[in-house]
N, C-alpha and C positions, 0 to 999 in steps of 0.2 A: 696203722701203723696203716681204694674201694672205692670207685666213687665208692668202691668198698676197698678200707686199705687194712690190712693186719696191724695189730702194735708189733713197733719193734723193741721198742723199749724193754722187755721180758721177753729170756733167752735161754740156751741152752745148751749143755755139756758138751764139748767133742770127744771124739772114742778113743785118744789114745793115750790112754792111763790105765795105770795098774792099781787096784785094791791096797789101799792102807788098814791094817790093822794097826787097833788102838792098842795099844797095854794097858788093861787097867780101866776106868772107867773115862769115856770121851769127855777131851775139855769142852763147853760152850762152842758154838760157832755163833762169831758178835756181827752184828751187822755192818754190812759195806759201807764202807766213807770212802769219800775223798778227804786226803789227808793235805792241810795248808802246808805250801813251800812244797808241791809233788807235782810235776808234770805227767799226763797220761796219752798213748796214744792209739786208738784201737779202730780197729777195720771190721767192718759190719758188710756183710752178702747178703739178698736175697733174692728168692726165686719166683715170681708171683705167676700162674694161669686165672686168667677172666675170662669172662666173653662181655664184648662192647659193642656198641653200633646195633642193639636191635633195632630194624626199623621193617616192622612186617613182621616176615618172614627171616628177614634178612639177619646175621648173626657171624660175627667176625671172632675169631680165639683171636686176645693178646697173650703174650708171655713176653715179663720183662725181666732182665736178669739184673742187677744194681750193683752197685760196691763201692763203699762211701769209706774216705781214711779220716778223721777227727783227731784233732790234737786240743785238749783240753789243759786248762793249769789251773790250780787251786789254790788262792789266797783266802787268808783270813778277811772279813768284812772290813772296811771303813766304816761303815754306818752300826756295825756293833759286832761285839769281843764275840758274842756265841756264835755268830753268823759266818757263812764260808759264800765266798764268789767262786764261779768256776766262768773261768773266759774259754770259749767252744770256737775252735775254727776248724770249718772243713778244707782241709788241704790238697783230698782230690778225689775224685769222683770216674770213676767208668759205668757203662750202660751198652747194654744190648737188647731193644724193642723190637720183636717180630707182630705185626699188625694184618691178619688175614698172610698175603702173600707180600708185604711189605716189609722191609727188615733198614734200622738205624742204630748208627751204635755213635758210641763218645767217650774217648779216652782223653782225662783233664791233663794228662803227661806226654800228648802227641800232639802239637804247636798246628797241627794242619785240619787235626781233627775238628777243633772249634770251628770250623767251616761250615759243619754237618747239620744239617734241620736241629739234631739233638744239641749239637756243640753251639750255637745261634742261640738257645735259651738257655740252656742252664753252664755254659763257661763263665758266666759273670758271678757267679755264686762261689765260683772256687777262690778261695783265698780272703772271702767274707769270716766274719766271728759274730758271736750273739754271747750270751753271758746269761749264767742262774745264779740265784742265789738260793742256797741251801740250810732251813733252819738245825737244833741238834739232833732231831732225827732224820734226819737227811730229806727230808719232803721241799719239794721246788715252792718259794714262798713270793717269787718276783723273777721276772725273766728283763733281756733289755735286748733289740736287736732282732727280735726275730720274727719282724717283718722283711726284712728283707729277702727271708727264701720264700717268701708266700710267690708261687709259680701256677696262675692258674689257664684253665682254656689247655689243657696239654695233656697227652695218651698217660703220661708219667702222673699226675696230681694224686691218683691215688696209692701212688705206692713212695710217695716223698714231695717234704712239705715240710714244715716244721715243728711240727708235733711228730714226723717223723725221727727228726734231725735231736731233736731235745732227749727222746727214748734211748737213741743209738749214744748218747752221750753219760747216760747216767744207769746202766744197764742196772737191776738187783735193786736200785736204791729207792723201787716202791711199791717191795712185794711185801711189806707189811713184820718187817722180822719184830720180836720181842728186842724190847729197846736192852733187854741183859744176855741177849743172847738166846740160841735154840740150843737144846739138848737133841744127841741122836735121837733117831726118830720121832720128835714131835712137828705134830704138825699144826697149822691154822688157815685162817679166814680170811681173806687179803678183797675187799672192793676197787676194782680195777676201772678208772676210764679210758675206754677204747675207743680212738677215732676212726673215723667210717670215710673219713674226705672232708670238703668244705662244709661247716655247719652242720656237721653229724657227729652224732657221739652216745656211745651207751657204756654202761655200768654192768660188769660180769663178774660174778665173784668167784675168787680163784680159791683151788684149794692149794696149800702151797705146804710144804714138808723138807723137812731135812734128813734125807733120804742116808746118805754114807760118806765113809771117807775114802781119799786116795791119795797117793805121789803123785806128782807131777815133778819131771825135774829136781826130784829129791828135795822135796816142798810138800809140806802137807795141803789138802784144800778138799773143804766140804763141798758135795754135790747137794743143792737146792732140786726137787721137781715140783713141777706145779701141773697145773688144769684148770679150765673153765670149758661149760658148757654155753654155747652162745644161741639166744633165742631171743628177735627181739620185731617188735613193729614201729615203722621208722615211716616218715615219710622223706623223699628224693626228689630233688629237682629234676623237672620232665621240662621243663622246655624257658624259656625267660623269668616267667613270673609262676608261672604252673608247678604243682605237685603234684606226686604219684604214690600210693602205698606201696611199702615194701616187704615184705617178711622175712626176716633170716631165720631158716630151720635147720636142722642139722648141723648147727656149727659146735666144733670143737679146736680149741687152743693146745698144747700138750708141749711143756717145755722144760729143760734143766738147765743150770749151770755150775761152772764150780769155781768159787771161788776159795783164794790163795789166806788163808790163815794167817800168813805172819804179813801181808799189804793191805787186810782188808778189804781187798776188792776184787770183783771178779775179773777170772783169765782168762774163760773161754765161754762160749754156749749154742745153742740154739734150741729153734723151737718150730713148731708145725703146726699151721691152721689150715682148718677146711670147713666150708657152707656151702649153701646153697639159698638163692635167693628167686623169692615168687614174687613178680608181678605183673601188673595187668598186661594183656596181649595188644600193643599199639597198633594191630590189623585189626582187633575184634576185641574190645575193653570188656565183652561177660566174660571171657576166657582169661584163664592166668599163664604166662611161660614159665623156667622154670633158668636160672642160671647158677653154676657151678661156681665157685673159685678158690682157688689153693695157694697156700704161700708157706716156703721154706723160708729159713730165715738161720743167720749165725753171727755169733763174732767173736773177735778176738783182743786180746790184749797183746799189741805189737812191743810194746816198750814201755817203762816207769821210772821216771829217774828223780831225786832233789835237784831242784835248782840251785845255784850259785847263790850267791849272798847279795849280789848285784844284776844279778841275770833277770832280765824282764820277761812276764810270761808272752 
């Protein structure tokens, strides 16, 4: 979701909800869909610390703060009755990059901003769409379009991209639920691929639970939690053609969200990652350094409505 980047795609709960008691024994919680003829529109933040630029000795903290709006719609397939398209347009985007003593920001809703080093690469993305399509358990079986956020050469590539942009679009819908539904408290085994940046990608397997119920807005909605422990040996582009070993240790994912019972889909979440990555010292290759990185992450469901009968997604 680096030259290390977190998934966004897998999210979790916000805190302000009250406890629902069940009467009686809990219905299933069934897995999230996108439902054809349903417009969706949801806003995703996050918070990433790195460090970039070793070069020596040398070692720069970024922190970049992000916030992406998506406007998704859900038609049944052309190409077949089980199948569902969903067309994904991002509608707008803000960012704030602090780089050592360096600071850029880009609001896709202020006409002057697109001026900005940040507003100069990535304004031409806003108002772009890509498209998945969705078998009956909702797993992505075809995308179309989404080459064109591939953004590379940029402080930004590891914390969005397309494989970002695809996660933040279909939140819950590949954490692995029973295709009949979970019972309170059961839980399972979800194989996660997490992208790492350009031609990186590891397999973390999640434990994932259905944790409780609550209100929301006088709405029932089950909270999902999950986790992964992340430990992996990667190799990383060091320079044109060159590679580097990498190690990630210490890393841990740790996320909820809740989704709305009577939409099927989730309303709110977030999630928390943090590592640490070893590799070799570019002053002195027998020695290893040792780099941090952390990433907050949330979203939301801003709005859900049916379309019109004639209304184009």
């Amino acid at each position: 979701m680096w030259s290390l980047s977190f998934p966004t795609g897998t999210l979790a709960a916000l805190a302000f909800s009250v406890a629902w008691p069940a009467a009686g024994a809990a219905e299933a919680l069934m897995p999230p869909a996108y439902l054809p003829g349903r417009e969706y529109v949801i806003r995703s933040t996050q918070h990433a610390e790195t460090v970039v630029g070793v070069s020596g000795e040398v070692q720069a903290k970024q922190v970049a703060d992000i916030e992406l709006e998506v406007r998704s719609v859900c038609q049944i397939s052309k190409t077949a009755a089980n199948l569902r398209d969903v067309a994904i347009e991002l509608t707008a985007m803000k960012m704030n990059v602090r780089l050592g003593g360096v600071e850029m920001s880009y609001d896709s809703r202020e006409p002057k901003s697109g001026e900005t080093v940040l507003g100069q690469t990535f304004r031409h993305l806003v108002g772009k769409s890509f498209s998945v399509t969705l078998d009956e358990a909702g797993a992505i079986v075809a995308t179309q379009g989404m080459e064109q956020f591939a953004v590379s050469d940029n402080l930004l590539a590891q914390q969005f991209g397309p494989e970002q942009l695809k996660q933040i679009a279909t939140p819950a819908l590949r954490l692995g639920f029973p295709a009949t539904g979970a019972a309170m408290g059961q839980g399972w085994k979800q194989e996660r691929e997490i992208s790492l940046g350009p031609d990186q990608k590891l397999v973390a397997s999640f434990d994932v639970r259905y944790a409780r119920d609550e209100l929301l807005e006088n709405r029932p909605h089950g909270v999902i939690e999950y986790g992964a422990n992340i430990d992996a040996d990667l190799q990383a582009a060091a320079g044109k053609d060159a590679k580097t070993n990498v190690q990630i240790r210490k890393g841990r994912l740790n996320g909820a969200m809740s989704i709305d019972k009577e939409l099927r889909f989730p309303r709110s979440g977030m999630a928390m990652s943090s590592m640490t990555m070893t590799l070799p010292n570019p002053a002195n290759p027998k020695e290893t350094i040792e780099l941090p990185a952390e990433q907050n992450m949330s979203f939301e469901l801003l709005s859900t409505r049916k379309l019109g009968l004639f209304e184009r997604p």
